[in-house]
Every structure is written in C-alpha cells, then in structure tokens.
C-alpha angles and dihedrals in degrees: 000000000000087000093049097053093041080057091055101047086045089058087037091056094041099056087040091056090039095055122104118261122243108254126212118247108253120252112259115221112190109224124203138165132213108189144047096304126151120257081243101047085067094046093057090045094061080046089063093044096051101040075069109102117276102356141134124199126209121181118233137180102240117252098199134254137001088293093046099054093043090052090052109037105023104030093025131078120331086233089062093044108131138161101224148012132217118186121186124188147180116207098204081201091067092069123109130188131196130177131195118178088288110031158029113216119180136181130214142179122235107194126202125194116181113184124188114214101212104038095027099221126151141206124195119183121168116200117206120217143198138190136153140188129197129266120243111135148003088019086177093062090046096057091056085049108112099067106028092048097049083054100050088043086047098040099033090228113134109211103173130047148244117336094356087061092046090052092050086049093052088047088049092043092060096032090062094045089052088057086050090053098038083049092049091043087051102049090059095085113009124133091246083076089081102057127141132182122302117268104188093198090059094047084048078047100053094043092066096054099056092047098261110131112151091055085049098056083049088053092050088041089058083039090061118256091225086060103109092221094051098056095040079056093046095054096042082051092066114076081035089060091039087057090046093058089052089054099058089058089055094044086053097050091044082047082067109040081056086055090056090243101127088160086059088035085057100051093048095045081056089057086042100056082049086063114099096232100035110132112233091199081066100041088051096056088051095047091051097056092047096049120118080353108132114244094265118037131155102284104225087076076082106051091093090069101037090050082060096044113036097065092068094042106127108226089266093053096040084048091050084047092055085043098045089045095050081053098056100042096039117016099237127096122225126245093215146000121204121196123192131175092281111356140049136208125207114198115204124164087196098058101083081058099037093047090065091062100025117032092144097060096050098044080053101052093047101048085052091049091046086055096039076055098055090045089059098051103029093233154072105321140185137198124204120195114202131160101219128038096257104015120116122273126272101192135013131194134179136185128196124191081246099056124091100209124003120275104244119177138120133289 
C-alpha cells in the first residue's frame, strides 16, 4: 500500500512538474507617431518596442498630453486600458538646410515621450540628426529639400520628378533608418522598460499628488466607486484636493511676483488666504514682501520668498506659477506647459509672432522659468520656448546653482 501511494505522489509530482507555468500577460505599451513618417517607419518602429520583453504594442493616435491619455486609457473603456505610451514624432519645422557649391547638408530632430500610466512618470528625449547629399542640379529645389521630401515619402505623393525625386528618396530612405536606430539605442535603457501592469488607484494616487483632481475622480469613477477602497481613497482625497486648489492659487500669486506684478500678486494672495487650506504662516511672509512694494517693481526683490516656496509647489500649482509668469512678462498666455523631471517646456502659438517685437520678454520669462525650474528640482534645469506641440524649439534657457543669472539663446 506504502508503495502504491509513493508511486502516486511520484506521478502526481511528475504532471504537475510537466504542466505548463502560468505566464504573465505581457505589458501593453500604446505607439503612436506626429509627423511625416512612412507607413513602414512606423511599422519597424512597433517592431523595436515589442521586440522589448514581455511586451505587447498597440498602436494608438495620440490623444495628446499626460490628461488626455489618462482620460482615454485609464479612466476610458476597459477595451483601451493600457499600461504605457510611447509617442514619437517628427516636427518638420525642426528641419534646417544649408548649401555650400557641393552639397546640401540638413538637420532635423526625432522626439520620443514615453509616459507610465500608473507612476506617471515621463521621459522626453529628443535625437539630432544630420545628412547631406551633393549638389548637382536644381539647388534651389534642394534646399527646399527637408519638408517637402518627408511629405512626399508620408503621403506617397511624388511631387518632383526624375533624378531630383530619386535623390530625395535615397535622403528619406537613410533619414528614416537612422529614427529606427536612434528608437532601438534609446529603448536600451529607458525607463519604459520598467513597466508593469497598470494599477488605476496608483495612477488616482498619483493625480492627487500632482494637483490634478478632476483626472483622478475620473480614475476612482472607472475604479468603481462601490468598491470599499475607492471610497476610503475618495474620502482621504478630499482635504488633499482642497489643499491643491490652495496651491494654485499660490502658484499663481508667486507667478506674479516672479513677473515682477505685485499689484496682480496681491489680488491673487488675497484669493489664496479665503481658501480653506490656505497656510497663514505662507501667506505672512508674501504679504510682507509686497508690502509698500509699487505695483511694478524689479522682480528679483522677491526672490527671497519664491526660493522658500517654490520647492513645495505640487505640479498644478508649479504649472499656474510658468503660466502666470509668461502673462505678466509678455502679455500672452501658454497653451500649454509641460514639467519633467528637469526640464519644461511652454507652448505658445504666439510666440513666433510675439518674439519679432518682444524678444526681450520672452528671453525673460524663460530664463525665470528655467530658475524657478532648478529651484523645484534641486538641480540643473532647462526651459524650451515653441510655438506648436511638436514643433522645434524657438528659444532655449538653462540655469544651473552655480550660475549667477539663466543662460537664455537660441537654439
């Protein structure tokens, strides 16, 4: 009988050793393109993302920003859900020829965004490339070679003729290898890499803490609000989201300070001390600085406060600050304002205008933003001005500790 059963378990332990492991499902990473790039371009760049381990790609249009892809692939349908977005593009504005008698060389930028749906953390990384081709014939049409050519290659259309056009096709041919290379160099150590699968309640989490509290209720809603955990989270979110919303109001009246409007930075402090969680302790110290200041004063007699404040700005606020700041200096508002872990970006379609009657302004406003940057992190920062969301950019500033004023220039 003893042998019997030793023969079992042995059989027993056998199929069960035999049977196949349960496999985890792979991570699904959402692909998208902006830009004049071939059909097959993006094909053999899903290739270079799912050739990652364990990954799935799933090409996507892309919706926009960090709001935009939460909306659609967290809070959205179950069918959308994924765990991470990588968006490539190729601003046809970054392009630049120049010719001398033998050839035609140009430079372009390639941008990558990769975005993680639970932690929310981002990774931008912009490659420059170069490439050339000689000279032999119809220079004016070469030089006008980089946008027209990645629209002929995108859209199939040919729109020059005969050996022009085959030279163009050779350009576009090693331009687009060299995407696919920069793409596969890239993925060996970005941070996508670490992925896992998508927990909604982090990403609500992780909303809150950067401010945004209208994109993390839409997270618990697609949660499931009778879900015991949601609603212990809801009800610990709200003195966190009444706290953001003080700080916006912070971020704005320090936005101004740093605009040197302390006629505008009073008015908005004043907003700020009727919000329930505003700290008193904070708006003192404010009032104090502007007080018996004019209305506009050089901006840095305020320096002493924002280097206080800025630090222990949520992302909203920080954000409310850059955009407050762009108002005062140059009159116009941005679209949008994008912070990394070290670097921002301002979008402002008026800026290509605006930059031909106030460069001044604008160089200002970015070289504060590119300090107020380095305060926040506590480390080397940049700034990069555009007008479009993926066009090239049209100023650039950084500011280093070390440094006794920002670094402001062209790009």
């Amino acid at each position: 009988m003893g042998k019997i059963t030793a023969i079992m378990l042995g059989a027993a332990i056998i199929v069960a050793a035999s049977a196949p492991r349960a496999i985890a499902a792979p991570i699904k990473i959402g692909v998208g393109v902006i830009g004049p790039i071939s059909p097959q371009t993006e094909a053999d760049i899903d290739s270079v993302v799912g050739a990652l381990p364990n990954v799935k790609v799933v090409p996507i249009q892309p919706p926009g920003g960090i709001d935009a892809c939460v909306k659609r692939f967290v809070a959205g349908e179950a069918d959308d859900r994924l765990d991470a977005v990588m968006i490539v593009s190729l601003p046809p504005e970054s392009f630049q020829t120049q010719r001398d008698s033998n050839e035609a060389r140009f430079t372009g930028a390639y941008e990558i965004w990769t975005l993680n749906l639970s932690t929310l953390a981002e990774d931008r990384h912009r490659f420059t490339f170069t490439d050339s081709e000689p000279v032999i014939g119809g220079a004016a049409a070469i030089l006008s070679m980089p946008a027209q050519l990645f629209v002929e290659r995108a859209t199939g259309k040919k729109l020059i003729s005969s050996d022009q056009w085959q030279a163009y096709e050779a350009v576009q041919t090693r331009v687009e290898s060299k995407l696919v290379a920069a793409t596969k160099l890239y993925l060996q150590t970005a941070s996508i890499r670490d992925t896992g699968p998508l927990e909604p309640l982090e990403t609500a989490k992780n909303l809150l803490d950067r401010g945004d509290g209208e994109d993390a209720m839409a997270v618990f809603k697609s949660a499931g609000v009778n879900n015991p955990e949601v609603q212990r989270m809801i009800a610990n979110a709200q003195g966190q989201l009444r706290r953001s919303a003080a700080n916006a109001l912070l971020g704005r009246t320090l936005g101004a300070m740093a605009g040197g409007n302390a006629g505008a930075a009073r008015v908005m402090l004043a907003d700020y001390e009727k919000a329930p969680s505003a700290e008193s302790a904070r708006a003192d110290s404010i009032r104090r600085v502007l007080a018996g200041v004019p209305d506009r004063h050089a901006e840095s007699i305020y320096d002493g406060v924002i280097r206080s404040d800025v630090p222990a700005l949520d992302h909203a606020a920080f954000v409310a600050m850059i955009k407050q700041l762009f108002s005062e200096q140059t009159g116009s508002a941005p679209n949008e304002v994008i912070v990394s872990a070290k670097d921002l970006t301002v979008e402002d379609k008026d800026a290509p205008q605006g930059l031909k009657v106030q460069l001044d302004s604008y160089a200002g406003a970015l070289g504060r933003s590119a300090w107020l940057m380095s305060l926040k992190c506590g480390c080397d920062a940049g700034a990069v001005l555009t007008g479009e969301a993926v066009g090239g950019a049209i100023l650039k500033a950084s500011y280093s500790p070390s440094f006794t004023r920002p670094h402001v220039g062209l790009p």
